[in-house]
KOLPA-280954 format. One record per residue (C-alpha): z, x, y; residue in three letters. Coordinates in steps of 0.02 Angstrom, whole numbers, plus 50000, padded with zeros to 5 digits. Layout:
KOLPA-280954
     Z     X     Y rest
     Z     X     Y  ALA
...
***
This chain:
KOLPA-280954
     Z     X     Y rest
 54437 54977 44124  UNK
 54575 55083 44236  UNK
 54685 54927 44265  UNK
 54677 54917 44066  UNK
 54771 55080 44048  UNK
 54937 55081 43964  UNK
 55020 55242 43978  UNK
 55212 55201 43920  UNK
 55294 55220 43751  UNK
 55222 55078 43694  UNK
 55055 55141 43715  UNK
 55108 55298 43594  UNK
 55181 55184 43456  UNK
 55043 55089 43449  UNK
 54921 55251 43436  UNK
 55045 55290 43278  UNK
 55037 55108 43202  UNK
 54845 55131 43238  UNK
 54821 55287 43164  UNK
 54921 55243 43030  UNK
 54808 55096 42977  UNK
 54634 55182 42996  UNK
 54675 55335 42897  UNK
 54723 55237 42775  UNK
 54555 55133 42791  UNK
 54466 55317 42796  UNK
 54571 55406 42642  UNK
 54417 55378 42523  UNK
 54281 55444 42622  UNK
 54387 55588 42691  UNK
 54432 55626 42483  UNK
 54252 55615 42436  UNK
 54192 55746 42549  UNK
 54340 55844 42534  UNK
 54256 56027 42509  UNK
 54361 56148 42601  UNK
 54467 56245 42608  UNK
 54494 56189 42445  UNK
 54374 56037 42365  UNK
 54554 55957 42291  UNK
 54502 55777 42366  UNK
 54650 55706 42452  UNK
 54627 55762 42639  UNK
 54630 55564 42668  UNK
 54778 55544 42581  UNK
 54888 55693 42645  UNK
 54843 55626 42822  UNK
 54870 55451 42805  UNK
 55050 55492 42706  UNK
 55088 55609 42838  UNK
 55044 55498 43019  UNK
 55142 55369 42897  UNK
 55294 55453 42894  UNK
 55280 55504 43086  UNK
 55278 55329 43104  UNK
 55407 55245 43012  UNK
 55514 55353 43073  UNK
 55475 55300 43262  UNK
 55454 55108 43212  UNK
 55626 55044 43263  UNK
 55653 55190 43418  UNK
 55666 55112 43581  UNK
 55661 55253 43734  UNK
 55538 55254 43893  UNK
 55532 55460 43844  UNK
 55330 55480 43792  UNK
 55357 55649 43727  UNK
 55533 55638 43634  UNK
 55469 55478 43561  UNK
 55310 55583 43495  UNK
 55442 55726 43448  UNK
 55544 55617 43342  UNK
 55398 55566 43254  UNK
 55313 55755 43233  UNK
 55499 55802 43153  UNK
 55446 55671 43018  UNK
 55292 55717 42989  UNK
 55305 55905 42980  UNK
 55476 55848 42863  UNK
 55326 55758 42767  UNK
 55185 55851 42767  UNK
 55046 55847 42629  UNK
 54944 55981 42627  UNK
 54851 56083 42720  UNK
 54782 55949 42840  UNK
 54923 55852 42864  UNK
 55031 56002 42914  UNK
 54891 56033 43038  UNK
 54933 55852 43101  UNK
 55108 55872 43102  UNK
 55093 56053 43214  UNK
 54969 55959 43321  UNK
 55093 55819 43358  UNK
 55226 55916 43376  UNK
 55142 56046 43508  UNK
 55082 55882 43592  UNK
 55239 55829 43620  UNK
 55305 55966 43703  UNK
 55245 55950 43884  UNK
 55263 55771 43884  UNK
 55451 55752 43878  UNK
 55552 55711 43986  UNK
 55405 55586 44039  UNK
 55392 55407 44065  UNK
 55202 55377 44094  UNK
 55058 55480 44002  UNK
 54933 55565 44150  UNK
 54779 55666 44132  UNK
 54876 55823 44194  UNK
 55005 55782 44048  UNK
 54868 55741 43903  UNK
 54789 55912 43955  UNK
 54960 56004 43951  UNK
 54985 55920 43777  UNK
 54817 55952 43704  UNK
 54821 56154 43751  UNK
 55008 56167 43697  UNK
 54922 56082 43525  UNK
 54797 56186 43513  UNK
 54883 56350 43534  UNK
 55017 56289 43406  UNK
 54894 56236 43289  UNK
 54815 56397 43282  UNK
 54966 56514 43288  UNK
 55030 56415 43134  UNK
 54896 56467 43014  UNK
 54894 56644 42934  UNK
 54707 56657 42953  UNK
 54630 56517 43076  UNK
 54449 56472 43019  UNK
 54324 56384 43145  UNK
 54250 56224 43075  UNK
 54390 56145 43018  UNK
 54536 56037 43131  UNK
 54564 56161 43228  UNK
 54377 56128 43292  UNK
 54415 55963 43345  UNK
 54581 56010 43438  UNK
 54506 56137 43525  UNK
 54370 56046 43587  UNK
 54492 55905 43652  UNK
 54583 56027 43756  UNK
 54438 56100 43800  UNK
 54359 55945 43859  UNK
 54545 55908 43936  UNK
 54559 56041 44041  UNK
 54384 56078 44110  UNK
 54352 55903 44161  UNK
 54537 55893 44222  UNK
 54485 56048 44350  UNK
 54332 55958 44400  UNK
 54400 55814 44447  UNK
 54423 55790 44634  UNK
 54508 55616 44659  UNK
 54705 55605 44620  UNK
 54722 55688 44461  UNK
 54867 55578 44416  UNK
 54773 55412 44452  UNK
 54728 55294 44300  UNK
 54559 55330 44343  UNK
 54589 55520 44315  UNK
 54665 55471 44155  UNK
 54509 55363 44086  UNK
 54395 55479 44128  UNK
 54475 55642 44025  UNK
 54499 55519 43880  UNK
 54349 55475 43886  UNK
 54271 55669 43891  UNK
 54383 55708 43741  UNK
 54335 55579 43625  UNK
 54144 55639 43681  UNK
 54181 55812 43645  UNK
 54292 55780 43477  UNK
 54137 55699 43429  UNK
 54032 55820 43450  UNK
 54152 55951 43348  UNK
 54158 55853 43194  UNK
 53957 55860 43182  UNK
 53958 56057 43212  UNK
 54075 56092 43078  UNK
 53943 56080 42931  UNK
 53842 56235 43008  UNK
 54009 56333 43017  UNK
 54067 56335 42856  UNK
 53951 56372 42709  UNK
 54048 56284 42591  UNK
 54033 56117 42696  UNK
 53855 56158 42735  UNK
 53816 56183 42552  UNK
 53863 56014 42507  UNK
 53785 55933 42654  UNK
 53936 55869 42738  UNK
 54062 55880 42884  UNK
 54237 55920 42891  UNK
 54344 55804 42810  UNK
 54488 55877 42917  UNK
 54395 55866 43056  UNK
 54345 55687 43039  UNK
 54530 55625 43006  UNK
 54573 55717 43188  UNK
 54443 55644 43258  UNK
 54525 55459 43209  UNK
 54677 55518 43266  UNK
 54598 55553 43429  UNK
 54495 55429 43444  UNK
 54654 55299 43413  UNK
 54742 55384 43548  UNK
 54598 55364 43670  UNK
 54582 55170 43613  UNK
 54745 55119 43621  UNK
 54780 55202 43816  UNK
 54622 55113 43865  UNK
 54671 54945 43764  UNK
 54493 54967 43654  UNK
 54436 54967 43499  UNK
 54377 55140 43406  UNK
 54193 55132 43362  UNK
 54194 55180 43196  UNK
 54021 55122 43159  UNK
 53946 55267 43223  UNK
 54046 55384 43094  UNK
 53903 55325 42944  UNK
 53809 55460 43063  UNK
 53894 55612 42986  UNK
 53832 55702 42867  UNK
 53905 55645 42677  UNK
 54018 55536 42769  UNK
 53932 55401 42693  UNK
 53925 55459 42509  UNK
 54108 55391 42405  UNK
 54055 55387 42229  UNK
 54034 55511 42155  UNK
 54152 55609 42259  UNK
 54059 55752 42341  UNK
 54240 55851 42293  UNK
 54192 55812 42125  UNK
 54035 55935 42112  UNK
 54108 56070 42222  UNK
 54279 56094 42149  UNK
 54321 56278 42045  UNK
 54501 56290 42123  UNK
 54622 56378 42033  UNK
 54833 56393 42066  UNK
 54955 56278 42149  UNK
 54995 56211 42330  UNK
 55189 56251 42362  UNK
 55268 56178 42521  UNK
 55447 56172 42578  UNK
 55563 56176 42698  UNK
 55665 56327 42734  UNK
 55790 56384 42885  UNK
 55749 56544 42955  UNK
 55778 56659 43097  UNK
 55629 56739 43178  UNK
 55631 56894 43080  UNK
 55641 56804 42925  UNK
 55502 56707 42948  UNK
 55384 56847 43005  UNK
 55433 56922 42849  UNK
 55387 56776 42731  UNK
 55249 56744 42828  UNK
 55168 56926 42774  UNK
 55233 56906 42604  UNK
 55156 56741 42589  UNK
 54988 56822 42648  UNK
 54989 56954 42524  UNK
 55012 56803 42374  UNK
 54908 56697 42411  UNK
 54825 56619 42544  UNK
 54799 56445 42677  UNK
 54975 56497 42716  UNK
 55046 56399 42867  UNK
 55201 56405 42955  UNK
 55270 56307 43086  UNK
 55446 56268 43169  UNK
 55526 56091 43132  UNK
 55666 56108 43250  UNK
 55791 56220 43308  UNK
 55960 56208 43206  UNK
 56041 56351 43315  UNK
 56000 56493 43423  UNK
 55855 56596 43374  UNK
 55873 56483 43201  UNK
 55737 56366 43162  UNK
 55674 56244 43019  UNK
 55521 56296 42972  UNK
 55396 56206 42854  UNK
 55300 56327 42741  UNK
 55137 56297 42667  UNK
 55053 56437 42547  UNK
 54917 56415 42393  UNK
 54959 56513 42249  UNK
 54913 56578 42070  UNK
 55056 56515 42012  UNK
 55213 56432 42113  UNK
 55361 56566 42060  UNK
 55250 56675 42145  UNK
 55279 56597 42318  UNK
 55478 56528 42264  UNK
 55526 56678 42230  UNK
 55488 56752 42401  UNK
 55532 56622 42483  UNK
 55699 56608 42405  UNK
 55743 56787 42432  UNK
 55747 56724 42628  UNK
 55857 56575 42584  UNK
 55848 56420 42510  UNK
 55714 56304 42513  UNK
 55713 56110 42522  UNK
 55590 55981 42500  UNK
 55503 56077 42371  UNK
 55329 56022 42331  UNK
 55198 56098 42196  UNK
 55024 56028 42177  UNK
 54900 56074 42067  UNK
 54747 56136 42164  UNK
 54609 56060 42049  UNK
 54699 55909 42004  UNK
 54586 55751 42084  UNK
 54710 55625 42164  UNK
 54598 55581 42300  UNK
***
């Protein structure tokens, strides 16, 4: 299996290409059991649009740089986003990427630096952080990273070390997606798991299989709970969601963006905010995610900071899953 390994850029684009393709074989189950934080039913399709756009926008790149290839195609994504969950994805790519560049070849020390920069990005982007969600999934990765990473007593930056943390986090990503229905009583109310969760678990799972040169078992998904059920959507039954989704992009200095962040809070809630790049010193772009009542609510905050772009408004109980 070692000699297997590929751990180059090519490896990386084709964890995108694959990613791409099984969300998008996924979207429907992940819609159907769609429940939190809001049962809206397009958790599939925000994650397969967004890993799409991270992807096209690599497609044509040629560079033997793991993490600024990975960068390029977070900047994409987060420019992209849909929703909630694929925010989440486009944070998580983006902190992934940050240890890695500057890197030809991907190493176990490397995936566990990338993983725990995720993680802590992930979290840190969300207002209020709830367990039993993604950020379950990512933080049992880097979990699973690091600990077996410390444990390991061979060359840590041997192929072998490699296989053997990829192969710990898919085990322990695993094992997240099936506690998140005893977390959350929304998701334990209608008998399923995570749909977030599950769509990071494919991404995860696709990174594993396409180092290793595998295929993802996803047979052995039809064991989560309600991830078999697509008609009638579970989302269906569950959904009393009231207000909008407004996302944007807006440039902001760090003062500025604290500031929106707590007006945001005050509004409305799922707000997340998270850096796209920096466009000068102490400037960033930041992409801004917030459900409201009512979108003037959040524009007009957010445009007494500056001016936003790539405005989008969603209706929270509108079923386009």
């Amino acid at each position: 299996m070692t000699q297997k390994l590929d751990t180059s850029v090519r490896a990386i684009r084709e964890w995108l290409q694959r990613s791409v393709k099984s969300l998008g074989n996924h979207s429907d189950r992940l819609n159907a059991i769609n429940v939190f934080p809001v049962a809206d039913g397009d958790t599939g399709t925000n994650l397969y649009l967004t890993a799409r756009a991270g992807h096209d926008a690599v497609s044509k790149l040629e560079s033997d740089d793991i993490g600024g290839f990975l960068e390029v195609a977070a900047r994409a994504s987060m420019e992209s986003a849909r929703g909630n969950s694929g925010t989440l994805l486009a944070v998580f790519l983006s902190g992934l990427s940050e240890p890695w560049r500057g890197h030809d070849r991907l190493t176990a020390s490397l995936l566990s630096k990338g993983l725990e920069r995720a993680k802590v990005r992930s979290w840190s982007a969300l207002s209020e952080p709830v367990e039993g969600t993604m950020l379950s999934v990512i933080s049992a990765a880097a979990l699973a990273a690091g600990s077996t990473l410390a444990h390991i007593k061979t060359d840590v930056e041997s192929r072998a070390a490699l296989d053997t943390v990829l192969h710990q986090v898919a085990q322990a990503s695993r094992m997240a997606v099936r506690g998140t229905e005893n977390e959350l009583p929304s998701l334990e109310n209608a008998g399923v798991v995570d749909a977030g969760a599950v769509g990071m678990l494919v991404i995860l799972d696709e990174l594993c299989a396409a180092v290793r040169g595998t295929e993802t078992d996803f047979e052995s998904y039809e064991g989560f709970n309600g991830y078999q059920v697509q008609d009638p959507h579970v989302h269906l039954i569950q959904n009393d969601a009231q207000g909008v989704e407004v996302m944007c992009t807006i440039t902001l200095d760090a003062l500025g963006a604290a500031t929106l962040r707590g007006q945001l809070d005050r509004v409305g809630d799922s707000v997340i905010m998270s850096p796209v790049n920096p466009t000068g010193e102490e400037v960033y772009r930041w992409r801004v995610h917030v459900h409201v009542a009512e979108a003037d609510m959040a524009l007009e905050l957010i445009r007494q900071q500056g001016e936003p772009v790539n405005i989008s408004i969603t209706d929270l109980c509108t079923h386009d899953g």
